[in-house]
N, CA, C and O atoms as a Maestro MAE file, in Angstrom:
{
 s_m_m2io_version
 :::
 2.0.0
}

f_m_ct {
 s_m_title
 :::
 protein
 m_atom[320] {
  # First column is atom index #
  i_m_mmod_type
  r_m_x_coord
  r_m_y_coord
  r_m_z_coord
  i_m_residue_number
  s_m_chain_name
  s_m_pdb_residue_name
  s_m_pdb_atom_name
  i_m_atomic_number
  :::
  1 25 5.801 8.884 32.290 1 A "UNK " " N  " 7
  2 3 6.106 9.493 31.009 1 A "UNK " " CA " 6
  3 2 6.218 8.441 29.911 1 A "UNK " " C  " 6
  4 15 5.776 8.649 28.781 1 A "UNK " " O  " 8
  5 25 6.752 7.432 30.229 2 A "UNK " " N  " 7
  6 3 7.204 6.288 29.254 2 A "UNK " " CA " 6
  7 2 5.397 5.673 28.453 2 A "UNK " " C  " 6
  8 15 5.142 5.319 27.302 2 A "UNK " " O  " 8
  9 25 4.440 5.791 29.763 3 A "UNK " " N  " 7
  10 3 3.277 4.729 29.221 3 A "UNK " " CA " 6
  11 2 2.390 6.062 28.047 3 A "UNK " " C  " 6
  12 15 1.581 5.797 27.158 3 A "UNK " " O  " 8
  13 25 2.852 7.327 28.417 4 A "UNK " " N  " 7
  14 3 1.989 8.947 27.818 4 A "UNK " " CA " 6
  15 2 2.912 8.977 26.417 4 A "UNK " " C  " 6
  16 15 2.356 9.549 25.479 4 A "UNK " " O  " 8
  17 25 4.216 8.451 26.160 5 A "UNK " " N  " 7
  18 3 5.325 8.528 24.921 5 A "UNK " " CA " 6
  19 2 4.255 7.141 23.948 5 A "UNK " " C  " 6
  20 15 3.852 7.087 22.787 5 A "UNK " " O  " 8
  21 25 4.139 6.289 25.030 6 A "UNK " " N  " 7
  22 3 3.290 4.754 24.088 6 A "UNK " " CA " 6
  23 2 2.234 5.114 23.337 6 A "UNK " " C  " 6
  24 15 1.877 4.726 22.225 6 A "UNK " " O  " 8
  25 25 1.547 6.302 24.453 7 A "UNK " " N  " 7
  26 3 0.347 5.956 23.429 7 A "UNK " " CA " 6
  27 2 0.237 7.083 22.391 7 A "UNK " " C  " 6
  28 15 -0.527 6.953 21.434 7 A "UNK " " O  " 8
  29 25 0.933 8.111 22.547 8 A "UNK " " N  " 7
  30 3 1.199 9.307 21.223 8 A "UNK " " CA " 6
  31 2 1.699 7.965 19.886 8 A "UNK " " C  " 6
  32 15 1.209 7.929 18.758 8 A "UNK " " O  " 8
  33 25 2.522 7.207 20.301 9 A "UNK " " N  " 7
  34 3 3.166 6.507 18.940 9 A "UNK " " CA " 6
  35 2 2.573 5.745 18.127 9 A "UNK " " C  " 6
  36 15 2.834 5.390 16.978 9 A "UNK " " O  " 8
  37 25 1.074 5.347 19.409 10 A "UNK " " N  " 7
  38 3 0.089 4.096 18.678 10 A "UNK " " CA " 6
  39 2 -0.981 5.340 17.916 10 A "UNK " " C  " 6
  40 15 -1.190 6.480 18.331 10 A "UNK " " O  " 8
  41 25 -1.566 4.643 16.634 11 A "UNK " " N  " 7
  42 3 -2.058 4.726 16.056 11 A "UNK " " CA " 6
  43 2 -3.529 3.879 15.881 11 A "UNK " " C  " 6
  44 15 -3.961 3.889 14.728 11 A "UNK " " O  " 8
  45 25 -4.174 3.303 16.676 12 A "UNK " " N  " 7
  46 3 -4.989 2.605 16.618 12 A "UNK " " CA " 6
  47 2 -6.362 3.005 15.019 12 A "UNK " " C  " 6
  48 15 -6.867 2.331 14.122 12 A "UNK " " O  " 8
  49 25 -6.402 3.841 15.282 13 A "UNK " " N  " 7
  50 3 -7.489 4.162 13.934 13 A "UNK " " CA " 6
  51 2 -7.075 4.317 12.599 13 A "UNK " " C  " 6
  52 15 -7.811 4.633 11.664 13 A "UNK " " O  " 8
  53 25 -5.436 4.000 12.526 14 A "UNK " " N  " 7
  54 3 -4.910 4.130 11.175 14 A "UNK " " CA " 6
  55 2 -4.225 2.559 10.782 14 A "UNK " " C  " 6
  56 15 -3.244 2.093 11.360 14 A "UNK " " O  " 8
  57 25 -4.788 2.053 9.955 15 A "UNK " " N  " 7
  58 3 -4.762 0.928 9.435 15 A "UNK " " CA " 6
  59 2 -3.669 0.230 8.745 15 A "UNK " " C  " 6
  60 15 -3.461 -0.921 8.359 15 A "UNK " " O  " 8
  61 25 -2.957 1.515 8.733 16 A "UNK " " N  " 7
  62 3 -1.650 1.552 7.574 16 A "UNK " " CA " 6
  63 2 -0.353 1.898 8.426 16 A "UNK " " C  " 6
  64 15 0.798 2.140 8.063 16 A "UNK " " O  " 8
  65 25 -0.934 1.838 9.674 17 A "UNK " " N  " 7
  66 3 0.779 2.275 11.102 17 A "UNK " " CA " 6
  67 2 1.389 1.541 10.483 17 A "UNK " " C  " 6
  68 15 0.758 0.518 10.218 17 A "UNK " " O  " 8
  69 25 2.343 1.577 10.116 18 A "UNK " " N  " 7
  70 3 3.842 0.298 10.567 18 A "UNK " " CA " 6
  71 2 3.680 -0.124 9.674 18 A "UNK " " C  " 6
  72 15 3.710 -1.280 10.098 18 A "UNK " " O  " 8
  73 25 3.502 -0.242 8.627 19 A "UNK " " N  " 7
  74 3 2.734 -0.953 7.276 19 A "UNK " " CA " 6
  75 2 3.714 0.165 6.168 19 A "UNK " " C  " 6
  76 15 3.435 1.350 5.989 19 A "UNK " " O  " 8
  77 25 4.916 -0.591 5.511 20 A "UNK " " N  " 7
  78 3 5.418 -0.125 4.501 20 A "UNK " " CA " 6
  79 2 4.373 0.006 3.423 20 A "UNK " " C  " 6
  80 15 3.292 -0.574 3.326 20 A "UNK " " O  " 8
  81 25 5.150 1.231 2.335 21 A "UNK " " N  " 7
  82 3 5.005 0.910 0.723 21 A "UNK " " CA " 6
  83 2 4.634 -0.227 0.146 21 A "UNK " " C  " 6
  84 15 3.609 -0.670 -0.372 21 A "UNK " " O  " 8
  85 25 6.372 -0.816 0.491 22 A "UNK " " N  " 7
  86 3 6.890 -2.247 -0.273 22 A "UNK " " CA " 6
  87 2 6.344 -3.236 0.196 22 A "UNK " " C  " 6
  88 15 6.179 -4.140 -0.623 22 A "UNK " " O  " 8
  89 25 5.741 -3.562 1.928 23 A "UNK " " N  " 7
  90 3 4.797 -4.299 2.108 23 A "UNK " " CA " 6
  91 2 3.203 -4.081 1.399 23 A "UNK " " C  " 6
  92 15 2.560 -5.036 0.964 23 A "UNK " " O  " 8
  93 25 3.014 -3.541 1.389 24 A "UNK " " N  " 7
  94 3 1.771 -3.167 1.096 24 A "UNK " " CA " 6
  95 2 1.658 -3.851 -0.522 24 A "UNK " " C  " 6
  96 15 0.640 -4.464 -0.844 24 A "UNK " " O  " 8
  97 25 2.762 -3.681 -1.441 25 A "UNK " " N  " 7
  98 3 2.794 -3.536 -2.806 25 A "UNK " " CA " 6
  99 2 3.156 -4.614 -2.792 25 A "UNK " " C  " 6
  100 15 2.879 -5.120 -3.880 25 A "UNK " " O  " 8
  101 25 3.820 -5.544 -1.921 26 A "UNK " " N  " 7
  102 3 4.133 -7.425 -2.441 26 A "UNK " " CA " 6
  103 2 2.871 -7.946 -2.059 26 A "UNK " " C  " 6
  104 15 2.097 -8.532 -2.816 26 A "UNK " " O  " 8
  105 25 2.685 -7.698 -0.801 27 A "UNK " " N  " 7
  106 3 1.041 -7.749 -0.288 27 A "UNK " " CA " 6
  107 2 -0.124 -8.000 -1.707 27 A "UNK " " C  " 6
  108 15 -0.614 -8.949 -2.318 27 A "UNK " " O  " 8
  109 25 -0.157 -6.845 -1.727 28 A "UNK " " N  " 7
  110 3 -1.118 -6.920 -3.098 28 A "UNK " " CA " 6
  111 2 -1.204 -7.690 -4.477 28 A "UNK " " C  " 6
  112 15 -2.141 -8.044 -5.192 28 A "UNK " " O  " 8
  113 25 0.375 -7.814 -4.557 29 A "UNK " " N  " 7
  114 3 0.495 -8.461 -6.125 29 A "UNK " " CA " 6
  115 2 0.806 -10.023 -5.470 29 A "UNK " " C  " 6
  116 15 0.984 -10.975 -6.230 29 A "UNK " " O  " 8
  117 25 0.840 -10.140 -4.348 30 A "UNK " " N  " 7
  118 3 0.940 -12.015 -3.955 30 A "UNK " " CA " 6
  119 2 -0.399 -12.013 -4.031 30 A "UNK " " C  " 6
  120 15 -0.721 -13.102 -4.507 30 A "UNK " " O  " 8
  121 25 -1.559 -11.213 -3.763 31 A "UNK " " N  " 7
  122 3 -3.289 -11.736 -3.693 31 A "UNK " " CA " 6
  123 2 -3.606 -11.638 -5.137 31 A "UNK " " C  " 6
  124 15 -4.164 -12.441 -5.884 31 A "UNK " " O  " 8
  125 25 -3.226 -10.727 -5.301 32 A "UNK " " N  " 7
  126 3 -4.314 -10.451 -6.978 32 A "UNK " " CA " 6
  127 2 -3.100 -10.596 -8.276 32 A "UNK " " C  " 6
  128 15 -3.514 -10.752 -9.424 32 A "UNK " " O  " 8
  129 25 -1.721 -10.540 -8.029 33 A "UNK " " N  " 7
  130 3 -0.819 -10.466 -9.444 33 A "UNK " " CA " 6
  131 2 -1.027 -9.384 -9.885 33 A "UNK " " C  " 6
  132 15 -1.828 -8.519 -9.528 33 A "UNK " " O  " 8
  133 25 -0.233 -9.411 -10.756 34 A "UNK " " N  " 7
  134 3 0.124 -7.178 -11.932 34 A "UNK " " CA " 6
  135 2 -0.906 -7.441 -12.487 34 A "UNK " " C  " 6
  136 15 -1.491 -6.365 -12.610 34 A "UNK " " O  " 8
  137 25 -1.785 -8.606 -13.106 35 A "UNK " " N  " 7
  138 3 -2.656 -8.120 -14.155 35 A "UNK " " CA " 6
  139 2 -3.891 -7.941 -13.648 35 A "UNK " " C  " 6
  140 15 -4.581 -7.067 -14.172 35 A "UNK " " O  " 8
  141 25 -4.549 -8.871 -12.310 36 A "UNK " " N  " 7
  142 3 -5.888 -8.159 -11.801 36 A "UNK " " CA " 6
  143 2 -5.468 -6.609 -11.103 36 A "UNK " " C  " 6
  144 15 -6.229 -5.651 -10.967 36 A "UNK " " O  " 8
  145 25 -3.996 -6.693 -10.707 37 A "UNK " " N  " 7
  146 3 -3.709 -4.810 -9.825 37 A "UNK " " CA " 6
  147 2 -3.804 -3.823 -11.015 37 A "UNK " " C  " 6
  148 15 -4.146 -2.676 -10.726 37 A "UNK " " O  " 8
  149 25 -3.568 -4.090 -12.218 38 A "UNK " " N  " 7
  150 3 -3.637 -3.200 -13.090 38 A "UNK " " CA " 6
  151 2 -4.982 -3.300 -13.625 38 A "UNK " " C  " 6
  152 15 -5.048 -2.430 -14.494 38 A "UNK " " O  " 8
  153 25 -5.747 -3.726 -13.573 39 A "UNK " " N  " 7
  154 3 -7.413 -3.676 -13.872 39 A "UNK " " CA " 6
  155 2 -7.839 -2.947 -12.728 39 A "UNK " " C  " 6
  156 15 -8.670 -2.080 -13.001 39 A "UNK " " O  " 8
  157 25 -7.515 -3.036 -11.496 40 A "UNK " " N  " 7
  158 3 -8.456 -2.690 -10.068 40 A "UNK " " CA " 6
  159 2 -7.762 -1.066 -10.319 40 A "UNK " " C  " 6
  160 15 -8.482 -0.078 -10.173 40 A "UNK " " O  " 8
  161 25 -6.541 -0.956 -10.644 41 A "UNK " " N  " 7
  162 3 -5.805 0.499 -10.722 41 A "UNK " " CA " 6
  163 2 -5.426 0.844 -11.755 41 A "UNK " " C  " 6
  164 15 -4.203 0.735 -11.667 41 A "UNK " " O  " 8
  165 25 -5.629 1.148 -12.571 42 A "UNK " " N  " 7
  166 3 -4.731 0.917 -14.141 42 A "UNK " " CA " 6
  167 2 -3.482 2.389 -14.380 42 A "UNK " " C  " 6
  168 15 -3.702 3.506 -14.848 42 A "UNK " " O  " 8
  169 25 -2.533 1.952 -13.986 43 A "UNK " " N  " 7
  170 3 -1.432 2.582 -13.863 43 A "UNK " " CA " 6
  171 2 -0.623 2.203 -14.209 43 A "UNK " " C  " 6
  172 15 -0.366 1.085 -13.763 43 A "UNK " " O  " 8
  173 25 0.579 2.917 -15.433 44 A "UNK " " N  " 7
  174 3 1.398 1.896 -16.071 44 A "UNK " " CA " 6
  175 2 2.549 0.895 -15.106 44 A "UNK " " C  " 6
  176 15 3.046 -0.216 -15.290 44 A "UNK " " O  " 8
  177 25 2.638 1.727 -14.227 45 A "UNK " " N  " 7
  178 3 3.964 0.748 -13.171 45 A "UNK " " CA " 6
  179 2 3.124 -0.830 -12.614 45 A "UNK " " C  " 6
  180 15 3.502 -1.649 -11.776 45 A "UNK " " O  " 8
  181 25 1.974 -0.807 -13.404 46 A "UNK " " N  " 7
  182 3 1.237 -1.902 -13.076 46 A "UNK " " CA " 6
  183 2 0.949 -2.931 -14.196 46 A "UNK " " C  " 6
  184 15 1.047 -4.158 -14.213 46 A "UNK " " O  " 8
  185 25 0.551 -2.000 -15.155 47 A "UNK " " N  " 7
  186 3 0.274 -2.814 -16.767 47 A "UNK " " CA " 6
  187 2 1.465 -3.119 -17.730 47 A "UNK " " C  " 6
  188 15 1.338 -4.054 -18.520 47 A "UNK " " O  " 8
  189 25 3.186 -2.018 -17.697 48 A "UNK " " N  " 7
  190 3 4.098 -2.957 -18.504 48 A "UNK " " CA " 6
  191 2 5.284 -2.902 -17.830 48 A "UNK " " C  " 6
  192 15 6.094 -2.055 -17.454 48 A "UNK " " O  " 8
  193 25 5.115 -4.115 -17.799 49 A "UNK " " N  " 7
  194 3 6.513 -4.707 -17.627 49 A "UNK " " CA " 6
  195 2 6.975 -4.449 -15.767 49 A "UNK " " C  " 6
  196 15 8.081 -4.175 -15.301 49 A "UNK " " O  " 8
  197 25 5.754 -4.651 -15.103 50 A "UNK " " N  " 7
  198 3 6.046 -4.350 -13.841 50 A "UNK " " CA " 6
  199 2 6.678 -4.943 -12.679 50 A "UNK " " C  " 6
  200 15 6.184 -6.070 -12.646 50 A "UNK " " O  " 8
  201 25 7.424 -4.847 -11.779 51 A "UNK " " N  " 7
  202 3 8.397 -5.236 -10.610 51 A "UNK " " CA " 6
  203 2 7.306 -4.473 -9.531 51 A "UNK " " C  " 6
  204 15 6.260 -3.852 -9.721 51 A "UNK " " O  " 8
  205 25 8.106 -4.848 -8.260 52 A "UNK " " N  " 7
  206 3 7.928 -4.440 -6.818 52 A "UNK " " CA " 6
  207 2 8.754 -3.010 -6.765 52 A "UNK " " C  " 6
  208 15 8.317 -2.007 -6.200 52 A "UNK " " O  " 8
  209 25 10.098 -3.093 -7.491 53 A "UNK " " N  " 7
  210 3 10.984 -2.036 -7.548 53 A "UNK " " CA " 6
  211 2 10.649 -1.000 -8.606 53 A "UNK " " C  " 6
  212 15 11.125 0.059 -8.196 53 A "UNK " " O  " 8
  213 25 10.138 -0.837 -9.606 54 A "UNK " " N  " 7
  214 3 9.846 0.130 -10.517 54 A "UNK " " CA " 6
  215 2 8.288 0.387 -9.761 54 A "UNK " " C  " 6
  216 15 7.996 1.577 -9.879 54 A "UNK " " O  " 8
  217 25 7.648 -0.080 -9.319 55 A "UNK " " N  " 7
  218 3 6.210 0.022 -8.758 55 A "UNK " " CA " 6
  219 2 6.132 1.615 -7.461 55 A "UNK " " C  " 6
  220 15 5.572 2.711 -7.461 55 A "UNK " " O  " 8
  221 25 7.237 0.695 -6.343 56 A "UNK " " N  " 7
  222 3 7.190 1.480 -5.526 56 A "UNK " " CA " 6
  223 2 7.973 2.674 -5.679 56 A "UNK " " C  " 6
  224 15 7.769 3.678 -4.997 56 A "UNK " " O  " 8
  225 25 9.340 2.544 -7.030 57 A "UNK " " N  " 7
  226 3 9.893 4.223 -7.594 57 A "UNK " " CA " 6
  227 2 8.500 5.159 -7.688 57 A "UNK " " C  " 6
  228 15 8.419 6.147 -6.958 57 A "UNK " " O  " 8
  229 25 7.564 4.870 -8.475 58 A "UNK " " N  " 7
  230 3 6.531 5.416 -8.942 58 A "UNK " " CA " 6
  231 2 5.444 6.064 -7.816 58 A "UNK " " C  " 6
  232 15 4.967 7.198 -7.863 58 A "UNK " " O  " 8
  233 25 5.217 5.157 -6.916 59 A "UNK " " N  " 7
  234 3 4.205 5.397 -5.943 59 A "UNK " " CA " 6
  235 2 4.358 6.282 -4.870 59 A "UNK " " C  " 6
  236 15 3.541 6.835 -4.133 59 A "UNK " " O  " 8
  237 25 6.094 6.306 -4.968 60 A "UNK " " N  " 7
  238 3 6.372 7.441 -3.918 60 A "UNK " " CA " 6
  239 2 6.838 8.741 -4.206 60 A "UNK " " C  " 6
  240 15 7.389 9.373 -3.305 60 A "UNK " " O  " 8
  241 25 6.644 9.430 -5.777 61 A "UNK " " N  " 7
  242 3 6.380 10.489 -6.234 61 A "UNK " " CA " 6
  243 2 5.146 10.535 -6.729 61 A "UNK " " C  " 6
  244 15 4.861 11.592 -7.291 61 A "UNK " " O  " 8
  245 25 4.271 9.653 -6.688 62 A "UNK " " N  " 7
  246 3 2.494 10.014 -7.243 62 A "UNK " " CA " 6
  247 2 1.721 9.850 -5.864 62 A "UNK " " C  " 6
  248 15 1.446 8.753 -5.377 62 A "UNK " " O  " 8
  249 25 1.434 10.963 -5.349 63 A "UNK " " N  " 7
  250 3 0.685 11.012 -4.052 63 A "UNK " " CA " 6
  251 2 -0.740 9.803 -4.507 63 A "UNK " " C  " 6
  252 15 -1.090 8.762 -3.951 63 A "UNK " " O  " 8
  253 25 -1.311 10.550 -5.794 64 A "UNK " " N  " 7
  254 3 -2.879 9.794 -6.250 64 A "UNK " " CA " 6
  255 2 -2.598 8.578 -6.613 64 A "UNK " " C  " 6
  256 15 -3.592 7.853 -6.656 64 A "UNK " " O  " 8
  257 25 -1.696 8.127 -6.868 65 A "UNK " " N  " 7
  258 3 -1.540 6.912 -7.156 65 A "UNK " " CA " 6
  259 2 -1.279 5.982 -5.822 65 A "UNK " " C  " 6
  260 15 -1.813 4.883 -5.668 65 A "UNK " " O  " 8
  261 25 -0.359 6.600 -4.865 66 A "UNK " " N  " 7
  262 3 -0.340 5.347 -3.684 66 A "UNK " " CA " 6
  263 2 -1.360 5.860 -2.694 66 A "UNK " " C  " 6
  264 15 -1.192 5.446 -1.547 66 A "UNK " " O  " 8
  265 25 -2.388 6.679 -2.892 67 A "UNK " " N  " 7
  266 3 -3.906 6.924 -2.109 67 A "UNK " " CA " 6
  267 2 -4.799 5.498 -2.771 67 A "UNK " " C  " 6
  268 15 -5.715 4.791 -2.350 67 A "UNK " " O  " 8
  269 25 -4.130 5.533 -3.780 68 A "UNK " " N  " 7
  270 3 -5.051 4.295 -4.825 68 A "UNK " " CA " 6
  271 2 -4.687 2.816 -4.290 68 A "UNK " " C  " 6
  272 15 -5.440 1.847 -4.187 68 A "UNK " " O  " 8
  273 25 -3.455 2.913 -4.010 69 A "UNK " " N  " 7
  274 3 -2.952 1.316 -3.307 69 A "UNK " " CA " 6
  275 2 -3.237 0.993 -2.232 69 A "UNK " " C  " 6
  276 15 -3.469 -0.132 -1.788 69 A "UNK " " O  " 8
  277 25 -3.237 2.361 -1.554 70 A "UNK " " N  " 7
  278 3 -3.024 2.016 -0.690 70 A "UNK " " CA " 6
  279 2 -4.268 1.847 0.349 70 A "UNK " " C  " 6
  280 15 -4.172 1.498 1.526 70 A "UNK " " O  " 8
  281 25 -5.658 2.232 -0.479 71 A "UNK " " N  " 7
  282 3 -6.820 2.224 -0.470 71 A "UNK " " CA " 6
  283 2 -7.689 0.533 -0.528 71 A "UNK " " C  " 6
  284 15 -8.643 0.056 0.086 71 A "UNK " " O  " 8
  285 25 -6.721 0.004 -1.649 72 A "UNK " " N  " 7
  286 3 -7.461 -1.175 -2.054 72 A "UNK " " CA " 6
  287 2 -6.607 -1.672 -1.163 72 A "UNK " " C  " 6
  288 15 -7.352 -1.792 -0.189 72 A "UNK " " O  " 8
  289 25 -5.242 -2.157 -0.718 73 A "UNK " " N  " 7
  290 3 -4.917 -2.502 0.708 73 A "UNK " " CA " 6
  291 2 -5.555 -2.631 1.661 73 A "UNK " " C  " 6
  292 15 -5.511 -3.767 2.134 73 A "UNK " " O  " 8
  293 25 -6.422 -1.615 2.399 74 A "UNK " " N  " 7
  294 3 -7.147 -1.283 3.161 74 A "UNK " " CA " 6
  295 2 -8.335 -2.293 2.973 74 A "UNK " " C  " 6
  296 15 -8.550 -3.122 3.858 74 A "UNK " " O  " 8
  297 25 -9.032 -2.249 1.955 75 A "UNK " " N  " 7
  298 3 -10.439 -2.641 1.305 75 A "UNK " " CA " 6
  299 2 -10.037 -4.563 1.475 75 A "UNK " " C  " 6
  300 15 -10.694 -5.443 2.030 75 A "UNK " " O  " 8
  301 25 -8.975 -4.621 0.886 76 A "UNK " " N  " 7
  302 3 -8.571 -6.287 0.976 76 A "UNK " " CA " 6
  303 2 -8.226 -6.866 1.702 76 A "UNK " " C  " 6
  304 15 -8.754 -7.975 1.784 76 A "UNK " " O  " 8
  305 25 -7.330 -6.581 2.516 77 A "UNK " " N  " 7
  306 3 -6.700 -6.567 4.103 77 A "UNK " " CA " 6
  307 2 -6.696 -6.363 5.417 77 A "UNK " " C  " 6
  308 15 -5.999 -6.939 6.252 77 A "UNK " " O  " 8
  309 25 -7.923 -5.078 5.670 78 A "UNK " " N  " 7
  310 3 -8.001 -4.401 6.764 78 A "UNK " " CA " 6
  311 2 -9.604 -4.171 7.224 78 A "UNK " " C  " 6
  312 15 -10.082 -3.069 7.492 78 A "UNK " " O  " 8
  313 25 -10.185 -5.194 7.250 79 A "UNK " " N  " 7
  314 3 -11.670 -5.415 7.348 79 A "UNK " " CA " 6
  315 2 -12.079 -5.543 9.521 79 A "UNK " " C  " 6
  316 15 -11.445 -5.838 10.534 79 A "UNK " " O  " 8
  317 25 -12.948 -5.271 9.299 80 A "UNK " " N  " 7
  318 3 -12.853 -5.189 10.765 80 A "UNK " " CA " 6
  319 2 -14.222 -6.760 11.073 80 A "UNK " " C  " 6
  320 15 -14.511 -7.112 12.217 80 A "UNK " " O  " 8
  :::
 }
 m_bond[319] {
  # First column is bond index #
  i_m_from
  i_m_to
  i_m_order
  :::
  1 1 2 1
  2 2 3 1
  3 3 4 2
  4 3 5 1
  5 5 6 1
  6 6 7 1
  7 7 8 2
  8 7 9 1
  9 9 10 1
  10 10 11 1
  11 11 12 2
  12 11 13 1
  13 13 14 1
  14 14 15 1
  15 15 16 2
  16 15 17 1
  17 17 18 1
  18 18 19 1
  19 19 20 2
  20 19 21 1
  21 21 22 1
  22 22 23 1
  23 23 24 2
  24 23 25 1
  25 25 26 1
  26 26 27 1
  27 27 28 2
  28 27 29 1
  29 29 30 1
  30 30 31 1
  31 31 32 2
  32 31 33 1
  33 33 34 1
  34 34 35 1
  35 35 36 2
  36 35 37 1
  37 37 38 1
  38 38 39 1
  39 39 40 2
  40 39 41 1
  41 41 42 1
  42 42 43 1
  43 43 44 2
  44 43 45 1
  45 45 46 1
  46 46 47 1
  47 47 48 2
  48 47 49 1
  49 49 50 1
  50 50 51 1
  51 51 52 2
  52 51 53 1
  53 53 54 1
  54 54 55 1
  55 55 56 2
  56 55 57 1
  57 57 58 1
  58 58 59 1
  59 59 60 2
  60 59 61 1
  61 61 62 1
  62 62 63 1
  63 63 64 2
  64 63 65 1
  65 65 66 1
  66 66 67 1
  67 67 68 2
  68 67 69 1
  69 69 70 1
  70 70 71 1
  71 71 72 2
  72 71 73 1
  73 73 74 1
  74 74 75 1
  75 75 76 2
  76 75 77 1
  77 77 78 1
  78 78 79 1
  79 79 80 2
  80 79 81 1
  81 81 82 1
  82 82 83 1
  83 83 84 2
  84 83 85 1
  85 85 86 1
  86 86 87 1
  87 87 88 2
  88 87 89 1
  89 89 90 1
  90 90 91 1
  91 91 92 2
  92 91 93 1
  93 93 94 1
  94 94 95 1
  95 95 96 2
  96 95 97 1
  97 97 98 1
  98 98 99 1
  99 99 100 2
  100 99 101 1
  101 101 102 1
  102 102 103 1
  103 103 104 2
  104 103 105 1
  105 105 106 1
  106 106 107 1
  107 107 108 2
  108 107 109 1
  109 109 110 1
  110 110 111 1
  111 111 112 2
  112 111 113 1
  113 113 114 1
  114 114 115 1
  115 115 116 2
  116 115 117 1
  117 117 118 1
  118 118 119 1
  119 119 120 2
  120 119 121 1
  121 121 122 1
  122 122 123 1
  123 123 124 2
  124 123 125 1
  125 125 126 1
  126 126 127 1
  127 127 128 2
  128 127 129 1
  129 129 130 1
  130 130 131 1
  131 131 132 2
  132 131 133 1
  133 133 134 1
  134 134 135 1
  135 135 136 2
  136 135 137 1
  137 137 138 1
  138 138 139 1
  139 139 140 2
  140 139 141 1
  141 141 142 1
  142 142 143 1
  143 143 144 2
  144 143 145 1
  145 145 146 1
  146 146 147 1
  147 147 148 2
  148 147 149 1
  149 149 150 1
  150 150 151 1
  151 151 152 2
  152 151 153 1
  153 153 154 1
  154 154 155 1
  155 155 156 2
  156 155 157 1
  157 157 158 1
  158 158 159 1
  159 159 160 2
  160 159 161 1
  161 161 162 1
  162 162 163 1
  163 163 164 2
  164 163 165 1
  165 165 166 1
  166 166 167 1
  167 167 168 2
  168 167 169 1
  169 169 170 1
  170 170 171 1
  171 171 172 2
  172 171 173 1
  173 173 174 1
  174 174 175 1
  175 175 176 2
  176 175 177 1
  177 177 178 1
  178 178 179 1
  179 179 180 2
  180 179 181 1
  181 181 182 1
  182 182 183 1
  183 183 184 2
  184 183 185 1
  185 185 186 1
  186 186 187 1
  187 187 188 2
  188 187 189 1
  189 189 190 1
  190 190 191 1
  191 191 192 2
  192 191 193 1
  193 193 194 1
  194 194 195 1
  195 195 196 2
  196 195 197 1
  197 197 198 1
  198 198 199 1
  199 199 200 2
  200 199 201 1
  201 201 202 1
  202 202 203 1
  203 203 204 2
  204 203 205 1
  205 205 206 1
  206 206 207 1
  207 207 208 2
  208 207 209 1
  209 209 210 1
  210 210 211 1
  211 211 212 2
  212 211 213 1
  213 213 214 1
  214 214 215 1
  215 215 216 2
  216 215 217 1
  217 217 218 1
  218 218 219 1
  219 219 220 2
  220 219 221 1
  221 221 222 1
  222 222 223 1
  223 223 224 2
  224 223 225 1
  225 225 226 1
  226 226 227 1
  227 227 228 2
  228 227 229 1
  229 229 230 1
  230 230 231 1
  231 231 232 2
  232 231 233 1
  233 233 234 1
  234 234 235 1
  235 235 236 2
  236 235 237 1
  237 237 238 1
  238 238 239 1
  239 239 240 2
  240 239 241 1
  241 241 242 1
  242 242 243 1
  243 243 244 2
  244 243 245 1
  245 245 246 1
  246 246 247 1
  247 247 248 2
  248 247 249 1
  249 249 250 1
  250 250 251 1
  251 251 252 2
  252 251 253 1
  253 253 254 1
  254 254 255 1
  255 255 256 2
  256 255 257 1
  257 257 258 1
  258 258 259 1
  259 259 260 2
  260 259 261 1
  261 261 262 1
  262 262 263 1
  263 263 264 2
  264 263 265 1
  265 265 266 1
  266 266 267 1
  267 267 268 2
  268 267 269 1
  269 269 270 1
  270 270 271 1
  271 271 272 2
  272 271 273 1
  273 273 274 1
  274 274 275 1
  275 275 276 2
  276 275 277 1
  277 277 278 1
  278 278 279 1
  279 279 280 2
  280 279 281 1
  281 281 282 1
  282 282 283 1
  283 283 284 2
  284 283 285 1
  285 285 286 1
  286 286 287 1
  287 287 288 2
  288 287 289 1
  289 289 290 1
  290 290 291 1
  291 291 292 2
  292 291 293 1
  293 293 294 1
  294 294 295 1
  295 295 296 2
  296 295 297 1
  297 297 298 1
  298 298 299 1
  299 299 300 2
  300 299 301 1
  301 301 302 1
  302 302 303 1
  303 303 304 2
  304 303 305 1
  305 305 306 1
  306 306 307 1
  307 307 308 2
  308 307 309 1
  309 309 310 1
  310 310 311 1
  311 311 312 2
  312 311 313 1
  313 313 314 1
  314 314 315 1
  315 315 316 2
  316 315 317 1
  317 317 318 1
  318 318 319 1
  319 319 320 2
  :::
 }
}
């Protein structure tokens, strides 16, 4: 039962298992900074006056917006 519980929990085809928000969103702005993330996404929690903490308030009431992060995450990070 224990090895049939393992593999329901793994996720192998989803890129984003185990992979916070807030990782994802320091992730991004340590590669590219607020001002290339706000060109690649242009969303204000990106263009004024942006944090990690006002970023991810935002991203986790805008479904389209963290499909958008969490997309270019994927695209920058998760290459096979």
């Amino acid at each position: 039962m224990d090895d049939e519980m393992k593999k329901i929990g793994k996720q192998p085809n989803n890129p984003l298992h185990g992979v916070t928000l807030a990782t994802i969103v320091e992730q991004l702005e340590g590669y590219y900074g607020w001002d290339v993330l706000a060109d690649k996404i242009p969303i204000r929690c990106f263009e004024n006056n942006p944090s990690i903490k006002s970023s991810l308030k935002f991203l986790r009431k805008t479904n389209w917006a963290r499909t958008k992060v969490e997309d270019l995450y994927i695209r920058t990070f998760c290459r096979d």
